[in-house]
N, C-alpha and C positions, 0 to 999 in steps of 0.2 A: 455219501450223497454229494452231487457236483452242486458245486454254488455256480455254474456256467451260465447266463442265459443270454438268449439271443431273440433280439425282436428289432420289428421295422421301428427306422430313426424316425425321429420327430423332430422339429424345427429347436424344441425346449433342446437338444442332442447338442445344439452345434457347439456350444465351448468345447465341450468332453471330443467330438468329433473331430475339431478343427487339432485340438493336440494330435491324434491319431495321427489324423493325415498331414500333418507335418513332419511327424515322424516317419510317415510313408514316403514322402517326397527327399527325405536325406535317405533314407536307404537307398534310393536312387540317386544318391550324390547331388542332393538338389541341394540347395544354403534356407536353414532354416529359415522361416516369414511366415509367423502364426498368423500375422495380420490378412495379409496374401490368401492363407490358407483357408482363413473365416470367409472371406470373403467370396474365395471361390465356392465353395459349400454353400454358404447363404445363395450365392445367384441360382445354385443346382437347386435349392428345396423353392425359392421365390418363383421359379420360372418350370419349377415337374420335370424339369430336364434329366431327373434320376431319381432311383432307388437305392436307399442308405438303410444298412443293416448293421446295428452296433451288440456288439458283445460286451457283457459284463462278469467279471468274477467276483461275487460279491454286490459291493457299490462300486465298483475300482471300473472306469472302462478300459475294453483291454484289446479290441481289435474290431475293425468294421469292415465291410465288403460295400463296394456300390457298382449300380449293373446302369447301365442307358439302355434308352430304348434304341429302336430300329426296329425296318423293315426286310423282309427279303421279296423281291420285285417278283421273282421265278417262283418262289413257292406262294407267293401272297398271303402272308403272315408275316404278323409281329415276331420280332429276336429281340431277346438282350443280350446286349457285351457284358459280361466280369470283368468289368477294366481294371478296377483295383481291390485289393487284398491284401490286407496286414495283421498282424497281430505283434503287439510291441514284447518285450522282453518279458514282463509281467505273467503273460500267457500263454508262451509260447511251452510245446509238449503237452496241452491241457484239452488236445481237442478243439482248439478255439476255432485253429484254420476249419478243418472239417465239417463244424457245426454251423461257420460261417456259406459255407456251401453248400450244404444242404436246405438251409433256411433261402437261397436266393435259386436254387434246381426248385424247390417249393414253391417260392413267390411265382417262377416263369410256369411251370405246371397251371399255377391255380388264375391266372390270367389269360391261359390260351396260347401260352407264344410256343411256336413251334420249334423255337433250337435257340440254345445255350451256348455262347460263346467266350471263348476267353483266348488271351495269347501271353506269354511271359517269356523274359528273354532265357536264351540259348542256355548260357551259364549259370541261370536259377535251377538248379539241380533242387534242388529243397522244395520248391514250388511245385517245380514236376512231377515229383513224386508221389506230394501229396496228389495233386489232382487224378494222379494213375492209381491212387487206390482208393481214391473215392468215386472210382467208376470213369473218368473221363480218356477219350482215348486220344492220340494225336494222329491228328488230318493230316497224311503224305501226300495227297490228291492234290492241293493246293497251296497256294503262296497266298499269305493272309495279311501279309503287312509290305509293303512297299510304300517308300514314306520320301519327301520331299527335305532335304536334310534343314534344321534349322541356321 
């Protein structure tokens, strides 16, 4: 029996949260800043600027997804981005990622939004993967990120 579970974050979430995604932000070679990290998160749940989906194994948390909203002007519907995805060491092979994806392909379903979005860099082969076998394909049609360098 999986002790895995996965449900939308709540505000109570953000300590357990803000570990998370601190841990997400140095996978990305970011320099750890739990402080930085609460605080970003707090403005997201203060402000509805996003949806936080946190995983647990047990009591242990172990990986969360969070999606922003948007618009598409040409189809005239609601999207959301999967902008971020992690699951730390703890969970990783347990289904976390997976589960964390299908609970946010649910939340977009059950809201009306008509397309699902995500993008990860070139070199996350790991990422890829996952997402190609839980059904997501990749867009050759277009160029989805062009970015103003920091």
């Amino acid at each position: 029996m999986s002790t895995i579970h996965i449900r939308q974050a709540v505000l109570a979430d953000l300590d357990a949260l803000s570990v998370l995604f601190d841990g997400y932000r140095q996978f990305y070679e970011r320099d750890s800043n739990l402080a930085a990290a609460k605080q970003f998160l707090a403005d997201r749940f203060n402000h509805g600027e996003s949806v936080l989906f946190i995983a647990h194994e047990g009591a242990e948390p172990v990986g969360f997804a969070q999606l922003y909203p948007s618009f598409s002007s040409v189809s005239l519907g609601r999207i959301y981005i999967l902008n971020d995805l992690f699951v730390n060491e703890l969970g990783r092979r347990k289904g976390v990622g997976s589960r964390l994806i299908a609970a946010s392909v649910d939340f977009a379903k059950t809201v009306g939004a008509i397309r699902l979005a995500l993008s990860t860099a070139h070199i996350n082969t790991k990422a890829q993967a996952l997402y190609e076998a839980t059904g997501w394909e990749r867009d050759d049609d277009f160029f989805y990120v062009y970015t103003i360098p920091e």
